[in-house]
TORMARSE-570187 format. One line per 10 residues: number of its first residue (from 1); for each residue y, z, x of N, C-alpha, C. Coordinates in steps of 0.02 Angstrom, whole numbers. Layout:
residues N
NUM	Y:Z:X:Y:Z:X:Y:Z:X  ...
This chain:
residues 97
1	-59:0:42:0:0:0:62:0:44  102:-39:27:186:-37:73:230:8:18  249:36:64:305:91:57:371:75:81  419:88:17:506:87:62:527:136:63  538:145:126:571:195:168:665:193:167  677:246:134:754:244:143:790:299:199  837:262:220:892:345:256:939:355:217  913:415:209:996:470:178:1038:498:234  1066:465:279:1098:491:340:1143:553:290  1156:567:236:1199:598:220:1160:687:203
11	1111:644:180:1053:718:162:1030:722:235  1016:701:294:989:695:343:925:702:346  886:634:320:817:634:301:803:568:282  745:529:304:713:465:284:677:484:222  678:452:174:630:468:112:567:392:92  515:443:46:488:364:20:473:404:-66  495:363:-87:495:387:-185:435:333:-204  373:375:-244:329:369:-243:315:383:-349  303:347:-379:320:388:-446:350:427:-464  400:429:-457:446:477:-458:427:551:-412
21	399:538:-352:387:585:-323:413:570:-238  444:613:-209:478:627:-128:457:646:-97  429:616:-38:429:614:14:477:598:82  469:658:116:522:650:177:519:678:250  544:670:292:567:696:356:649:714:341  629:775:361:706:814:402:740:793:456  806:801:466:814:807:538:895:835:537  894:876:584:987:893:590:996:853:658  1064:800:634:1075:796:716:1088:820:763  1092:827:837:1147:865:885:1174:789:937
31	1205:821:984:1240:788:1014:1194:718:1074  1135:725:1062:1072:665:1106:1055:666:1062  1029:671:984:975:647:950:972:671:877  902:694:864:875:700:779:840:742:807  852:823:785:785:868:774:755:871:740  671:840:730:633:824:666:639:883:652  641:919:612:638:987:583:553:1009:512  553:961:494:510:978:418:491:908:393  424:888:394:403:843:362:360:859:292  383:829:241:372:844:167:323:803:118
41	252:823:123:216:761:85:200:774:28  204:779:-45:180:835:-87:124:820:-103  44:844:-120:11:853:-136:-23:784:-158  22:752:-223:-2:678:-243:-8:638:-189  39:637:-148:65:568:-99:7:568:-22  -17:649:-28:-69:656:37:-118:602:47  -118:586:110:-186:567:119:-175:496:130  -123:490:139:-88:402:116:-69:370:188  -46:429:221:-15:401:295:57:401:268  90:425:241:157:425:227:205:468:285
51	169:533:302:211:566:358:213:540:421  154:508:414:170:445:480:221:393:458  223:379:426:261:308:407:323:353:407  342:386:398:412:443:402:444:457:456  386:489:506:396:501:562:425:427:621  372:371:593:390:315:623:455:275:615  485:290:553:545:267:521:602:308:582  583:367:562:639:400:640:628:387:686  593:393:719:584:370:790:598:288:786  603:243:754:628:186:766:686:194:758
61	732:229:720:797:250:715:811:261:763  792:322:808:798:340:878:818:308:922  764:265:926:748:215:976:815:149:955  804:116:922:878:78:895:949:102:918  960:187:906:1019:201:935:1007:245:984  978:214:1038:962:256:1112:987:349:1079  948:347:1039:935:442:1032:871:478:1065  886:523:1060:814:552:1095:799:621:1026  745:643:1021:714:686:942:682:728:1003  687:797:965:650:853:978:610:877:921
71	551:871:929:494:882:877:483:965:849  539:980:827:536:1044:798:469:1045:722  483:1014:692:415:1015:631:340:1020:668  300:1071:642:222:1051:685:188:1004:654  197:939:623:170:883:607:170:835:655  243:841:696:278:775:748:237:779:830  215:862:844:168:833:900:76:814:894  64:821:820:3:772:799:23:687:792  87:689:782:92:619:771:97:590:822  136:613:891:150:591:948:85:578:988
81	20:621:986:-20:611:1007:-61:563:988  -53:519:939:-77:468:886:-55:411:909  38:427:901:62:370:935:116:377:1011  58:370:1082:103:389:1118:152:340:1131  177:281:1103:223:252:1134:261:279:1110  293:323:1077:344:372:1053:352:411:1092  306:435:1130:322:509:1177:380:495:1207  426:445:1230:469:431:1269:541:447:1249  527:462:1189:604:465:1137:608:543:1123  550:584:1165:567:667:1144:610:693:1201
91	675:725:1181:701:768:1238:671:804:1276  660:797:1328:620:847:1373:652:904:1377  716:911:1355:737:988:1366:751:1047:1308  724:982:1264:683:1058:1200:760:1060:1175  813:1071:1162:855:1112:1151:922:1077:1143  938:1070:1080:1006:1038:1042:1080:1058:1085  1110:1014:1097:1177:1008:1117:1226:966:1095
């Protein structure tokens, strides 16, 4: 199934609306990047690959505007290990500025 993925740069979150149901990634920006903060799948939408497809939506964001993401949510270092060509877009220094 294809999914559209939107940014709410304003809510600070990629979404995918699913029957009337939300799905999303968090993120607050800082001054290098997007701290994934909270990835949100509810219950119906599991099982789908959607928090991947979420996660991947940011990190192409990232990557598009030379940002770098600190994987604060514990979903984003299962995903990174899935997909390491992403590993390259995590701040190595942990810590928002």
């Amino acid at each position: 199934m294809e999914y559209n993925i939107t940014h709410h740069p304003e809510r600070h979150r990629f979404e995918i609306q699913e029957n009337g149901i939300t799905a999303y990634v968090e993120y607050r920006p800082y001054a290098r990047g997007l701290n994934l903060i909270h990835t949100i799948v509810p219950p119906a939408l599991q099982g789908q690959g959607i928090a991947a497809l979420l996660v991947k939506a940011a990190m192409n964001y990232a990557r598009e505007h030379q940002l770098k993401v600190i994987p604060s949510c514990p979903y984003i270092p299962v995903y990174l290990e899935r997909h390491p060509e992403d590993k390259e877009l995590v701040d190595s220094s942990g810590t928002p500025r």
